[in-house]
N, C-alpha and C positions, 0 to 999 in steps of 0.2 A: 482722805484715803490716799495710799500713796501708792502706787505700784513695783510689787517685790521683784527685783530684776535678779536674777537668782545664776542668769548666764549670762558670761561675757559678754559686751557688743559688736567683739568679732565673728561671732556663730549666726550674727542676724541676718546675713545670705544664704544659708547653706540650703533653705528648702527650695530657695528657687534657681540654686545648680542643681540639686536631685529631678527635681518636676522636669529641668527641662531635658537633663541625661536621660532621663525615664519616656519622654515623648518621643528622644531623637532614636532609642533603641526600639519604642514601639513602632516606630516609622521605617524602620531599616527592615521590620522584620514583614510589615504588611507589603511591601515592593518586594522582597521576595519572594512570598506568597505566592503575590500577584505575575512575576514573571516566572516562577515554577508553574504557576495553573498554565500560562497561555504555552510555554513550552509542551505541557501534558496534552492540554488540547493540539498540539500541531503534531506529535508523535500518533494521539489516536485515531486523528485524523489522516494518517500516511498508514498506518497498520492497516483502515478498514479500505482505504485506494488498493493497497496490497492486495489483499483480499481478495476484491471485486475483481481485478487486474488478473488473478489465478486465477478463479472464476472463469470468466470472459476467456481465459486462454486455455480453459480444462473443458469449456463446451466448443469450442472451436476444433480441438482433436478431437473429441468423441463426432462432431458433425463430418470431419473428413472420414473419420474411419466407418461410420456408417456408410456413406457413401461407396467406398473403394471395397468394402466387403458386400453391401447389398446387390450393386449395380457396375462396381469394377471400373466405375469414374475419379479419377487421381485429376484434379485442376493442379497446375502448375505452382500458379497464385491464384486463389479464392479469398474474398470478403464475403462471408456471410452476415447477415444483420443480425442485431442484436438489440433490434425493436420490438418494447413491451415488454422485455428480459429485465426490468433494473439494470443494465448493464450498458446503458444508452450512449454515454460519453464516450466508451471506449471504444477503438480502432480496432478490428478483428483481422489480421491476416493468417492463412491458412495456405503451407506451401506443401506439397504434391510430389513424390518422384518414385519412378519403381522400375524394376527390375524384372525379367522374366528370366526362369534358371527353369533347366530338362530334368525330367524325372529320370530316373534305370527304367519304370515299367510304359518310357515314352511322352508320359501326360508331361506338365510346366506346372510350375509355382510362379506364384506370381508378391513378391515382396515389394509393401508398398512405406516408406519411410515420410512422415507426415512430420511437420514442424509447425506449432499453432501460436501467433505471436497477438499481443494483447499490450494495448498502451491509451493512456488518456493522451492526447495532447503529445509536446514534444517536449525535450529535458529542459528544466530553464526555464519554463513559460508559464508554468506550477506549479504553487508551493507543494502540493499533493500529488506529482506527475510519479505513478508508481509502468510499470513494466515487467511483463512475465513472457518466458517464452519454454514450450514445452514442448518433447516430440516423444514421438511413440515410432516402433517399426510392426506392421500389418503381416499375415501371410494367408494370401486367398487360393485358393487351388480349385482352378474353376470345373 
């Protein structure tokens, strides 16, 4: 028996340039998978710091403004905790300043301008280091 050679002997490479074109595009496409997923994960991991960081800096102004409307107490600088909150890592500052202004019928108002600032860590130190700062203005008339 003879064996029918039906193609040239110059085509006798060609599977094993297809096989290996064919590895080197599946390889190019699995690395960047792989660095789009770790990209995704570091984006939703700064989105949910974000979060937490508004959070931490939206319960920080409702904590002043209870304050300065229940009891009429304005801290200059306050850090209230935010122990057992989920919100443990972050730094709370909470700044304070007011005004008293005369009524016509005698009485005062008294306006109270609260800034609630909220930060993990410091910039640079975190791949996650997110930062919120919010303020509100109050008015109590005692």
């Amino acid at each position: 028996m003879s064996l029918d050679r039906s193609f040239p002997r110059r085509s006798a490479g060609f599977g094993l340039v297809a096989a290996l074109f064919l590895m080197v595009i599946v390889t190019l496409i699995i690395l960047t998978m792989a660095r789009l997923s770790t990209a995704q994960h570091g984006t939703i991991s700064l989105a949910i710091q974000q979060t937490r960081a508004y959070q931490a800096a939206n319960a920080g102004l409702e904590w002043g403004i209870a304050r300065a409307l229940e009891t009429g107490v304005c801290d200059p600088n306050a850090s209230p905790p935010l122990n057992g909150s989920g919100l443990d890592g972050f730094l709370l500052r909470v700044e304070c300043d007011w005004d008293d202004y005369p009524e016509a019928d005698g009485g005062s108002i008294t306006l109270y301008r609260l800034v609630a600032t909220a930060q993990n860590g410091q910039p640079g130190a975190k791949p996650d280091y997110a930062y919120r700062q919010l303020s509100a203005v109050v008015e109590r008339k005692p």
